[in-house]
BAKOL-654547 format. One record per residue (C-alpha): x negated, y, z; residue number from 1. Coordinates in steps of 0.2 Angstrom, whole numbers, padded with zeros to 4 digits. Example, Ala and Ser with C-alpha at 12.3 -4.5 7.8 and 13.67 -1.06 7.14 Angstrom:
2
+-------+-------+-------+-----+
:     u :     v :     w :   n :
+-------+-------+-------+-----+
: -0062 : -0022 :  0039 :   1 :
: -0068 : -0005 :  0036 :   2 :
+-------+-------+-------+-----+
END
This chain:
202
+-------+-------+-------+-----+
:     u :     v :     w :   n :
+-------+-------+-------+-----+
: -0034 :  0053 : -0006 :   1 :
: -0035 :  0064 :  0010 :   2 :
: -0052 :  0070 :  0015 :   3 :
: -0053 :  0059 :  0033 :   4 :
: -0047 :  0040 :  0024 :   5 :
: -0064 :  0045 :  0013 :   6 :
: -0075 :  0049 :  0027 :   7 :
: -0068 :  0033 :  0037 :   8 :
: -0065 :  0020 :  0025 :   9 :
: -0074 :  0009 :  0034 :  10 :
: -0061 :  0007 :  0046 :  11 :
: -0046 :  0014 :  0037 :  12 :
: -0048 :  0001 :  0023 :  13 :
: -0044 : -0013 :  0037 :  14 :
: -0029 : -0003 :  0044 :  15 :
: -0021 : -0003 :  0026 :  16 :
: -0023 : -0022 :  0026 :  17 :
: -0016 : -0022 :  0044 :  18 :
:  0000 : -0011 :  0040 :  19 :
:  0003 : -0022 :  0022 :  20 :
:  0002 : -0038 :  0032 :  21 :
:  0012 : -0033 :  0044 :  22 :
:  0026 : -0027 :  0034 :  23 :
:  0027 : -0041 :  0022 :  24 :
:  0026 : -0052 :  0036 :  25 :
:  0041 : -0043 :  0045 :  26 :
:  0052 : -0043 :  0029 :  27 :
:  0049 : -0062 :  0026 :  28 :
:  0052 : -0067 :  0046 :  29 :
:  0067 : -0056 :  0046 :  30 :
:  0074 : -0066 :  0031 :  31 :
:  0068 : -0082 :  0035 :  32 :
:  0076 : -0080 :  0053 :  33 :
:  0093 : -0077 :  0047 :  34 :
:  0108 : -0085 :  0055 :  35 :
:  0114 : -0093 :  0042 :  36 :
:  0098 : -0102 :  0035 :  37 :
:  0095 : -0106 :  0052 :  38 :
:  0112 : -0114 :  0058 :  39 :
:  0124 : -0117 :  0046 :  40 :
:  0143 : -0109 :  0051 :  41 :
:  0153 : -0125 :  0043 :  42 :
:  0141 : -0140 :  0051 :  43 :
:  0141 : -0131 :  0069 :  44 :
:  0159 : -0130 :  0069 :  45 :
:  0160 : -0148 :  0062 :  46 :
:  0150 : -0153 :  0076 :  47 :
:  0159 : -0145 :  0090 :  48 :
:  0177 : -0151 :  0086 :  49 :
:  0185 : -0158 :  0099 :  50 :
:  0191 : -0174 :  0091 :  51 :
:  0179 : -0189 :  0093 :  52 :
:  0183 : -0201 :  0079 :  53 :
:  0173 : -0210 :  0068 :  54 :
:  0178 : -0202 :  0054 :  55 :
:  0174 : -0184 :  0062 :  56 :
:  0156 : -0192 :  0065 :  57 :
:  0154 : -0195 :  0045 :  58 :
:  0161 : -0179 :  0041 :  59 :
:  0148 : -0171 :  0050 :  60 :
:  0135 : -0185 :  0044 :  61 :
:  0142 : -0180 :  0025 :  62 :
:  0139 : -0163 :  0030 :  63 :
:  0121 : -0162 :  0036 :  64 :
:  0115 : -0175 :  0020 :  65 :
:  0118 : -0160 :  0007 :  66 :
:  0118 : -0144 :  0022 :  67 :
:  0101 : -0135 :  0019 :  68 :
:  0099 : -0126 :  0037 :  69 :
:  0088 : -0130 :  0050 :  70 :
:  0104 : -0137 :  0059 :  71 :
:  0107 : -0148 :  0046 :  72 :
:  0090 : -0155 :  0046 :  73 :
:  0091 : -0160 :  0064 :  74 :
:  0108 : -0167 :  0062 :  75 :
:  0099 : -0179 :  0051 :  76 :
:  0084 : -0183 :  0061 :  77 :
:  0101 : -0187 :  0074 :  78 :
:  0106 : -0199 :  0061 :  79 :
:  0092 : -0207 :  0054 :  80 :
:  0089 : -0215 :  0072 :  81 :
:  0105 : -0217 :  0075 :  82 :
:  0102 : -0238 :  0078 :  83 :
:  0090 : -0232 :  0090 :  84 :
:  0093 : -0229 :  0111 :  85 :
:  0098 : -0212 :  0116 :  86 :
:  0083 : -0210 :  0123 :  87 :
:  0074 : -0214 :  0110 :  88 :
:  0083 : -0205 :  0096 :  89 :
:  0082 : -0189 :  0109 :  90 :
:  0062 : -0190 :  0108 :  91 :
:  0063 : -0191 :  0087 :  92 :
:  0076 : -0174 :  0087 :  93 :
:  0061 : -0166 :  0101 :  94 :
:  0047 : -0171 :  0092 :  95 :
:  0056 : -0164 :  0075 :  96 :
:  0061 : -0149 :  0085 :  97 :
:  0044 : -0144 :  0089 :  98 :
:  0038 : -0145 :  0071 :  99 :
:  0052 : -0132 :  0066 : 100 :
:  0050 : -0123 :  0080 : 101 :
:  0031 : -0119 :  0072 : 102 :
:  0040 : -0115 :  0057 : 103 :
:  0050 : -0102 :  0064 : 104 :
:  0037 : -0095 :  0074 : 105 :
:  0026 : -0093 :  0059 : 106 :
:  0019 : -0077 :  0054 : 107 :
:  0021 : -0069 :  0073 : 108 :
:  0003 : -0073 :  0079 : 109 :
: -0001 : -0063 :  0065 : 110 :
:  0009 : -0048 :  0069 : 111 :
:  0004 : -0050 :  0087 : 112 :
: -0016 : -0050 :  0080 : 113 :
: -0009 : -0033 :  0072 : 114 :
: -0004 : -0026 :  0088 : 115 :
: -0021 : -0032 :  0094 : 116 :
: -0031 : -0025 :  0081 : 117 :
: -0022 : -0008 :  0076 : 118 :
: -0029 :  0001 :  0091 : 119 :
: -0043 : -0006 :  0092 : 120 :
: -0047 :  0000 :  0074 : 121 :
: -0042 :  0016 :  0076 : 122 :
: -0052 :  0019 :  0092 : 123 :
: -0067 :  0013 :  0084 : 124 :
: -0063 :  0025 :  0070 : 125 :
: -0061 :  0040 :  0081 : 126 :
: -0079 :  0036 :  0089 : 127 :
: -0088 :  0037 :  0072 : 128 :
: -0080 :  0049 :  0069 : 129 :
: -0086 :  0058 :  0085 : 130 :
: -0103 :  0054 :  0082 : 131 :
: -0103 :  0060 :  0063 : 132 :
: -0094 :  0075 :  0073 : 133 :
: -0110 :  0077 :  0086 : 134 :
: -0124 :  0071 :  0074 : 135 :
: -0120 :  0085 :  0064 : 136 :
: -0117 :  0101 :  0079 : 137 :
: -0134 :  0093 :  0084 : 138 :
: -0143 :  0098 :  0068 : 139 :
: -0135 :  0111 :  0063 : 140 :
: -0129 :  0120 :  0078 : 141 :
: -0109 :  0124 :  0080 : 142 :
: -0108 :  0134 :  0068 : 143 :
: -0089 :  0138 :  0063 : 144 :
: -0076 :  0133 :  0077 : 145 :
: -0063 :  0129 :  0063 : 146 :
: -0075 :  0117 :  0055 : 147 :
: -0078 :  0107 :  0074 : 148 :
: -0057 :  0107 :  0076 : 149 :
: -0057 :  0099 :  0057 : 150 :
: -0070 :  0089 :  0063 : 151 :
: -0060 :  0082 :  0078 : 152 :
: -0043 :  0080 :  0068 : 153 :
: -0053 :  0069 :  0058 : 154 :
: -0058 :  0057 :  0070 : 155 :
: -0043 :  0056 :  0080 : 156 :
: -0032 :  0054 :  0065 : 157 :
: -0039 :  0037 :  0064 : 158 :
: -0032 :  0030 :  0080 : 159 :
: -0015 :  0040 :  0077 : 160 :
: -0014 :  0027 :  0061 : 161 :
: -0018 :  0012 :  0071 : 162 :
: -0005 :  0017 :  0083 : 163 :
:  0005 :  0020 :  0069 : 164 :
:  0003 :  0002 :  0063 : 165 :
:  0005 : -0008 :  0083 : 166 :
:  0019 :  0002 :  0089 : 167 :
:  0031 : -0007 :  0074 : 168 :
:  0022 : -0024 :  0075 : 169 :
:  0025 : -0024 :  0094 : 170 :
:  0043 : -0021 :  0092 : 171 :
:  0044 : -0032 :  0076 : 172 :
:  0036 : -0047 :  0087 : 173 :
:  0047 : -0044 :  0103 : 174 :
:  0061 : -0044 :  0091 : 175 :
:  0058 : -0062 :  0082 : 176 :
:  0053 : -0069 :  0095 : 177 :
:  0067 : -0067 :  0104 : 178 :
:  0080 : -0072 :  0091 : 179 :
:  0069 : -0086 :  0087 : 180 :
:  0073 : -0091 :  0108 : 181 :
:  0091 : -0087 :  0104 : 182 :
:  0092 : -0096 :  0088 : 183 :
:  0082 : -0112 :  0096 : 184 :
:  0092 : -0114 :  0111 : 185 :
:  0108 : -0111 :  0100 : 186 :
:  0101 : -0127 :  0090 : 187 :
:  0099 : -0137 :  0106 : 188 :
:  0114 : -0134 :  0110 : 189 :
:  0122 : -0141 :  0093 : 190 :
:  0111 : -0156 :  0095 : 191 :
:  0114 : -0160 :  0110 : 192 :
:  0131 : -0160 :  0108 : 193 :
:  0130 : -0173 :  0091 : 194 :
:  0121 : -0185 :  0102 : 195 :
:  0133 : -0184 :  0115 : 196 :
:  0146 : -0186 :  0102 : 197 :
:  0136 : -0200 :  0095 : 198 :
:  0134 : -0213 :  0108 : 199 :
:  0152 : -0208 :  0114 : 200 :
:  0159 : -0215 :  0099 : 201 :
:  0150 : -0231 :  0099 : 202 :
+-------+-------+-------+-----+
END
C-alpha cells in the first residue's frame, strides 16, 4: 500500500468509499436506464399505429398487462381509470409519472454528492498533509530538498484522487440525467398519445 494512502488514511479511506459508490452506482443507472426496460419497442409501436379501433385499443391493453417496462406500467395506470374523465385519468398517469420519475432519478443525488465531496476530500488531504509537511521543517529544519519535494507529492496526491473520483461522477450524472430527460419526455409522448387514442375511441 503506497506510503501517502498510509500517512492520509484519514481522508483517503473516504475517497475509496466515494470512488466504490460511485462506480457501482454508475454501472446499476446505466443498466437500469436502458431503453428497452424503459419503453418497450413492441407496445410503443402498438400504441402509435395509426388505426383506431377497438380492437387496436385491446391489443395495446393486452400488451401492457404482461409488458414489464416502465411504458407498460403507464399504459396501465391509462387503463385502470379508463371509466374515469380525461382529465382525471391525466392527473392518475401524472401522479404515477412522478413516482417513476423518482425511480429513475435514483442513485444521481448520490453521485452528485460524489462530485461534491471528492474535492473537497482531497483538498482537505492536501492541507494536512501541508501541515504534517511544515510541523516537521519547523522542528527539524529543511534538511534534504528531496525529502520536502516527497513531502509535497504526498499532500497533493490526495486532491489529484479526489479529482480523480468527481471528474467521472460529473460526467456520469450529466450523462443520466439527461437520458433520464430524454427517456421521460419520450414516455409523455407515448402516453399522451394512448389517451388521445382512448377517449377518441369512445
Amino acid at each position: 500500500m503506497p506510503q501517502w494512502f498510509i500517512e492520509n488514511w484519514i481522508v483517503m479511506t473516504p475517497l475509496s468509499v466515494c470512488s466504490v459508490v460511485g462506480l457501482a452506482v454508475m454501472l446499476e443507472r446505466i443498466w437500469a436506464l436502458r431503453r428497452r426496460r424503459i419503453i418497450s419497442p413492441a407496445l410503443a409501436a402498438a400504441i402509435q399505429q395509426r388505426h383506431n379501433t377497438p380492437e387496436k385499443i385491446e391489443q395495446v391493453r393486452a400488451l401492457s398487462e404482461t409488458d414489464k417496462s416502465v411504458l407498460g406500467e403507464l399504459a396501465q395506470v391509462v387503463f385502470v381509470h379508463a371509466s374515469l374523465p380525461k382529465e382525471e385519468n391525466l392527473e392518475a398517469v401524472q401522479a404515477a409519472a412522478r413516482q417513476i420519475m423518482g425511480r429513475l432519478e435514483r442513485g444521481l443525488t448520490t453521485l452528485a454528492l460524489i462530485v461534491e465531496l471528492g474535492p473537497l476530500l482531497g483538498l482537505l488531504g492536501t492541507v494536512i498533509g501541508m501541515v504534517k509537511l511544515f510541523t516537521d521543517v519547523a522542528q527539524h529544519g529543511l534538511g534534504e530538498p528531496a525529502q520536502i519535494s516527497r513531502g509535497i507529492y504526498a499532500a497533493l496526491t490526495a486532491t489529484m484522487v479526489g479529482l480523480g473520483i468527481a471528474v467521472p461522477a460529473l460526467v456520469a450524472v450529466m450523462y443520466l440525467r439527461r437520458r433520464v430527460e430524454l427517456l421521460v419526455l419520450e414516455l409523455e409522448r407515448h402516453t399522451g398519445e394512448l389517451l388521445r387514442r382512448l377517449y377518441r375511441s369512445q
